[in-house]
N, C-alpha and C positions, 0 to 999 in steps of 0.2 A: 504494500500500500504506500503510495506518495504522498508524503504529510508536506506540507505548505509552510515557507519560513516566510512572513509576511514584517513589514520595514513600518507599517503606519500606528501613529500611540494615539490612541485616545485617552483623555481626561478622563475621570470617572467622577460624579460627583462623592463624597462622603458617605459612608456606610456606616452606623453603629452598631459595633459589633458586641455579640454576648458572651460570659467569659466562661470559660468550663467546657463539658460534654452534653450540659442542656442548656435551653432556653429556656428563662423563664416568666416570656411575653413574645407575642409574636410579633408586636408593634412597628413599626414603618417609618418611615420619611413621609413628607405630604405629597398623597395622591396625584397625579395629574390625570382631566375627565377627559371625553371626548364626546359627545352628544349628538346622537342622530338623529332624524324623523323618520320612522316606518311605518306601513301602512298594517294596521290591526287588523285582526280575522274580520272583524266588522264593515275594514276598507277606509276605517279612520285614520288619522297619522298619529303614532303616538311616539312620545322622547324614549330613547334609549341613554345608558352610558355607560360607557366602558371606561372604568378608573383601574389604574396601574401606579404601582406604588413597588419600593426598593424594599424590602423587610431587613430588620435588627440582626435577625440570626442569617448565620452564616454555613455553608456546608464547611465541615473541618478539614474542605483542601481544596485547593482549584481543581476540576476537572472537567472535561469535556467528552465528548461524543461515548456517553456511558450510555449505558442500560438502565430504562424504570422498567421496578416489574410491583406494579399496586398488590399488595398482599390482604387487605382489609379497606375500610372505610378510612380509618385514620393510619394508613402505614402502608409507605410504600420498602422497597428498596433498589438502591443505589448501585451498579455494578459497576466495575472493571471502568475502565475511559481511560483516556490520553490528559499526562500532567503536563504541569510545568517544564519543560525541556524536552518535550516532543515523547515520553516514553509512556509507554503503556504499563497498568495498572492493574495489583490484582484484590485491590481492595476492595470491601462492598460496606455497606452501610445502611440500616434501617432507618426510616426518617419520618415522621409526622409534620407534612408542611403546614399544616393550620399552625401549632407551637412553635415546630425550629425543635424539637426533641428528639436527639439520634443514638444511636448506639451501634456499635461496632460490630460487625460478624468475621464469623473465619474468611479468611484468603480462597480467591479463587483456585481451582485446580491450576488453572492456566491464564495468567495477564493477559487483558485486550482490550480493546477499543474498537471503534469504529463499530461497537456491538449491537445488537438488542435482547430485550428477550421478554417475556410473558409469564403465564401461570399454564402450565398441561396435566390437564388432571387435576388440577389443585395445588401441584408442585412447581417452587420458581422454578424458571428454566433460564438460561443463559443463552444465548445462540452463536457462533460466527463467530468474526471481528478478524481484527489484525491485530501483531505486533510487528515484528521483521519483517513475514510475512503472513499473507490473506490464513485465516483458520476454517477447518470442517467441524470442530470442539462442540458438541454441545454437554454444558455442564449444567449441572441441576442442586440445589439444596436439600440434600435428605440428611436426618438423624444429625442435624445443625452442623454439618461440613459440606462444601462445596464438593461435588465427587465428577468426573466423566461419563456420563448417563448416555454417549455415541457419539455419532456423527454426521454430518448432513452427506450427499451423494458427492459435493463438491466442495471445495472451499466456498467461504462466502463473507465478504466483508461490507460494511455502507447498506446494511440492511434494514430493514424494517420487519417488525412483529407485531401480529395484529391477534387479539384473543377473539375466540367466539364456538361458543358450547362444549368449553373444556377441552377445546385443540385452541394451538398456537398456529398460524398460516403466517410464514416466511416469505417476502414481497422486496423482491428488487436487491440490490446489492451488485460485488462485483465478485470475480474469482480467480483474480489474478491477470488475466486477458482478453474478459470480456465480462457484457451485463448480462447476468441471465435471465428471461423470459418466463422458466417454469417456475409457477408458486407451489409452494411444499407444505404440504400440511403435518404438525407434530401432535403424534397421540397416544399416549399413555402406554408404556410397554409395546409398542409396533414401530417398525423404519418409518423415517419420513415415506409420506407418500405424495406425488403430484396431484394438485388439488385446482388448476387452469393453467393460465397464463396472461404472461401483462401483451400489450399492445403492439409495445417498445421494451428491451430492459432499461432500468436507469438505477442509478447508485444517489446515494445524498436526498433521498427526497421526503418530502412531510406526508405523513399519513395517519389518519383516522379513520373510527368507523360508527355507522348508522344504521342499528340492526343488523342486516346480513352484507350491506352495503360498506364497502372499502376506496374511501377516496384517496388519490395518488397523487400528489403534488409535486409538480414539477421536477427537481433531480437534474442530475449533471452526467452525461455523457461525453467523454472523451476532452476534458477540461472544458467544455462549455455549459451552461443552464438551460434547463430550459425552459418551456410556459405551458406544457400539455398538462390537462386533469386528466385521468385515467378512474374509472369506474368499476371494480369489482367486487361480483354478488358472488361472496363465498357459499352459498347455496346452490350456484349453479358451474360456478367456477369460468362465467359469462363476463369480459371484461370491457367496455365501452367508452370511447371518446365523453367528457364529460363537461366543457369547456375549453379556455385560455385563461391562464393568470393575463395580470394588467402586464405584468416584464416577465422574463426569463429570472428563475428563480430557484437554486437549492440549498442545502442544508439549513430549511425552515423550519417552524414548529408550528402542531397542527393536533389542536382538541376542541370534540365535539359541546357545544353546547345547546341544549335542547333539539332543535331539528337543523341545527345551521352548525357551520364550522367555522372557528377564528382560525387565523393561519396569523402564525406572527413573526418576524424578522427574517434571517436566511442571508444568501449573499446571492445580488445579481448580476454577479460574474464572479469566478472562481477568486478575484482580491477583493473586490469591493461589497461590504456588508451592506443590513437597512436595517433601519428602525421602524419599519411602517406596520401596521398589523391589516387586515383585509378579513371582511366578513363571506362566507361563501353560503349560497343559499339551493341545495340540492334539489330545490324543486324549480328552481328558473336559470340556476345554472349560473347566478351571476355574480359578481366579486364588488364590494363597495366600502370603502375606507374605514376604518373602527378604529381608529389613534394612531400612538407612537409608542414604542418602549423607549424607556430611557436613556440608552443610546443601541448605538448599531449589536446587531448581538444574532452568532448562531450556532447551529451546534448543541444545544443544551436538550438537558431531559426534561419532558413535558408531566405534570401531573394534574388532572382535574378532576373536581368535584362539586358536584351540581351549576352554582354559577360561578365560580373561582375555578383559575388556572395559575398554577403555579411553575417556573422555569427557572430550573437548578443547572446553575452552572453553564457551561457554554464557552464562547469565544468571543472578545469584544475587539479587537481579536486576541487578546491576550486572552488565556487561559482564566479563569475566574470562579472564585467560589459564593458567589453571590447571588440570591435567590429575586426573583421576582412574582410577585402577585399582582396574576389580572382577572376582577372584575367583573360583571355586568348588575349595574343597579337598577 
């Protein structure tokens, strides 16, 4: 995998940071809103806002392009990612983003990044990634140690994981000399198995899901971004054109909230980041501005819950242990 040595600094504003292994307040910086007008079931216009704020607490490292694998309501955890000085990681870390309260777990089997992974069965899973190079690794948490639970058919790194009826379905990535196309379903004591295929491969991309519905955001092939939605019903394993982003667009973040999707920051072009966030709405297909984060930012783990989204860690571009909460009031 070709990790990126990038020349541009950004400022960061001030963070107040909590001291120890917990937090004890989730508290923030002030808000900044964004306010839109949409039109009501009824066909009235009503206010929306999407408020975004820095939180007190801090992840206990910089890291990037890790694995969330949500374990409960209040607890997700933290895999593997790429630190400080480009190296891969075989840390993992349990975490309650509402508080900022974490706790430390055993070491990976195997350090990586550029990872994902899910819940199969009920059990975390780890998937893919890179270090040197691209991985087939899938490592899982049983009996509280990190253990080797197989392997995918190929390597696979710049991946995405999507849960849905206690399989994990593997979407996009790379394997060393190419994107692959087949999506692979993981499930409980059985080999991966092919479960469709995307349109196009692509590596780097945001993804969520809507029921059985798996939307694809943009991704980066062969050092460039791009702007294609890709649509797949893991029910059918049917995958469809689903739009354009407004720009060419990847290594974004992307969580569902009620029947619409936020997609928030990424880079649109393999050096240059955003700050923008963009609402997607799966019934007309269309993209319309929902704020900024507080500065450019990609690469991070995504975590939501009902109307808050949480965004741990990332790339501003600098590596970063600094949490983000977004919103919708």
């Amino acid at each position: 995998m070709k990790l990126r040595f990038l020349l541009t600094i950004v400022l960061l504003p001030p963070v107040l940071v909590g001291c120890g292994g917990h937090s004890s307040s989730p508290g923030s910086q002030a808000a900044t809103r964004h306010a839109t007008q949409i039109p009501s079931a009824r066909g009235r216009p009503v206010t929306e806002v999407v408020a975004v704020r820095l939180t007190t607490w801090r992840l206990p490292y910089p890291v990037a392009r890790a694995a969330m694998i949500s374990t409960s309501r209040d607890s997700l955890i933290l895999a593997g990612g790429l630190l400080t000085g480009d190296r891969s990681t075989d840390r993992a870390v349990r975490v309650d983003p509402s508080s900022g309260r974490r706790k430390s777990l055993p070491a990976l089997a195997v350090p990586v990044h550029d990872t994902a992974g899910g819940l199969v069965g009920g059990v975390p899973t780890l998937v893919g990634g890179g270090n040197t190079t691209e991985q087939s690794v899938v490592q899982s948490l049983e009996h509280r140690h990190w253990r080797r639970a197989g392997n995918l058919p190929t390597t696979r790194s710049d991946l995405g994981v999507v849960e849905w009826r206690r399989h994990a379905y593997v979407i996009g990535g790379y394997d060393g000399a190419s994107v692959p196309r087949t999506i692979l379903r993981l499930s409980p004591r059985a080999a991966p198995h092919p479960a469709g295929r995307l349109l196009h491969g692509v590596r780097y991309a945001a993804m969520t899901r809507i029921h059985s519905d798996v939307y694809v955001f943009g991704g980066e092939v062969a050092g460039r971004e791009l702007d294609t939605i890709q649509q797949v019903d893991l029910a059918t394993g049917r995958t469809r054109p689903a739009g354009r982003l407004p720009m060419p667009l990847g290594h974004a973040m992307a969580a569902t909230i009620g029947h619409r999707i936020l997609l928030m920051g990424g880079r649109v072009t393999p050096d240059r980041q955003t700050r923008d966030m963009w609402w997607y709405d799966p019934a007309t297909r269309r993209l319309r501005p929902a704020g900024r984060l507080p500065s450019p930012l990609s690469d991070a783990a995504v975590s939501s819950r009902g109307r808050r989204v949480w965004l741990l860690g990332g790339e501003t571009p600098v590596v970063t242990a600094r949490v983000i909460e977004v919103t919708l009031r």
